[in-house]
C-alpha positions, 0 to 999 in steps of 0.5 A: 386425836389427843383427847384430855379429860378432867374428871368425866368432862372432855375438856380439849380435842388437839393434833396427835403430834403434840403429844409430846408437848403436852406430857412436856409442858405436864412434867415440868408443872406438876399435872399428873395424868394417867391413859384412859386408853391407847388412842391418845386419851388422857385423864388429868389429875386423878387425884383419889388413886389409892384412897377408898371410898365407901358409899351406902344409902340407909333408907328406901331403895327408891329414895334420893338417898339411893340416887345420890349414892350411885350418881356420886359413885360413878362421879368418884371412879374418874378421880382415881378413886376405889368406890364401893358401893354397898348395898347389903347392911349386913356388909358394911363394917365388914367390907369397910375393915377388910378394904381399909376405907378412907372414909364412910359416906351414908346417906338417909332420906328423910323426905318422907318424914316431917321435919326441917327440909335441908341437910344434917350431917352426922360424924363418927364419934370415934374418928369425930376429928377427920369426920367434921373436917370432911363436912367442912369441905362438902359445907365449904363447897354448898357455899361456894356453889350458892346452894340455897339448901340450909345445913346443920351439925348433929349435936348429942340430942340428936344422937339420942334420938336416932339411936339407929344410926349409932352402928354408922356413927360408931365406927373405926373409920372416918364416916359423915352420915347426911340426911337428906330431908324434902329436897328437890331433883336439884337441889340433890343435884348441887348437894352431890356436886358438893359431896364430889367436890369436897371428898376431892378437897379433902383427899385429893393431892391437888385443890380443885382450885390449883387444878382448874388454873394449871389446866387453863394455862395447859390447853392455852399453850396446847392450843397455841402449839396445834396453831403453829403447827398446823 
């Protein structure tokens, strides 16, 4: 069988013999695929090959923080994606400098201290640019998957007052920092599809938009092929 996935979602099962027809009808509308194995599955659009993204919890091991990070670290490595996953705070910089990290994703759970429940995204100052564009495509991405959590942008009184996220926010590289304050087993789950679909956004070579129309149009001709066929 020819499988087709997009990202780690199976999203069509059709006869061996039109494979020829689908890389065809890839080639001539610009799908990138790549083989997932030698039984005639395909990958369509791993968008992230060659960026690297660097993932790291800040606070407790047990925390949501820590959840969100792994879940998303799996999630990325279909798109194509480098992850690293770290989880030794006397490695980070380094790691982050000798793999050329596109961007640094930390994440701080807060919920265990009083506060305002929602999102707070922190940026790096010296790449401050880069950095808020990649929170406008995860904030982009709460408002178009209705997600109820509020959100806000550190201002400078915040960094003063959290002195210890200044060796995360500091750095030579793109970064965005989230604390993560009182949320719910779901609502951290919309938060990571979020995060996902903004880090595509932003680094992938093809909107997730563009991806989704160029795919209905592939398995509708794909499925009209195995009818004729068979």
């Amino acid at each position: 069988m020819l499988s087709l996935y997009w990202g780690t979602r199976l999203i069509g099962l059709y006869p061996q013999p039109i494979e020829p027809l689908f890389k065809r009808f890839c080639e001539e509308h610009k799908i990138i695929y790549e083989y997932i194995d030698g039984e005639g599955a395909f990958r369509l659009f791993p968008v992230l090959k060659g960026c690297t993204i660097a993932l790291y919890p800040l606070e407790s091991p047990a925390g949501g923080a820590q959840k969100v990070a792994e879940s998303l670290s799996e999630q990325l490595a279909p798109w194509g994606a480098l992850t690293i996953y770290i989880k030794d705070r006397k490695r980070v910089f380094k790691i982050v400098k000798i793999l050329k990290v596109q961007i640094l994703l930390s994440l701080a759970d807060k919920s265990t201290q009083p506060g305002k429940k929602g999102l707070k995204f922190y940026y790096s100052v010296k790449k401050k640019e880069e950095s808020l564009t990649v929170i406008a495509a995860i904030a982009e991405r709460l408002v178009r998957h209705q997600c109820e959590v509020s959100y806000e942008v550190a201002d400078f009184f915040d960094f003063l007052k959290n002195p210890g996220y200044l060796p995360y926010v500091w750095t030579d590289v793109p970064t965005v920092l989230v604390e993560l304050n009182g949320l719910r087993e779901e609502e951290l789950a919309q938060i990571e599809e979020a995060l996902l679909d903004g880090l595509v956004d932003r680094y992938g070579t093809t909107a997730l938009e563009e991806q989704g129309l160029k795919i209905r149009e592939l398995t509708a001709y794909l499925a009209k092929q195995a009818n004729i066929t068979y």
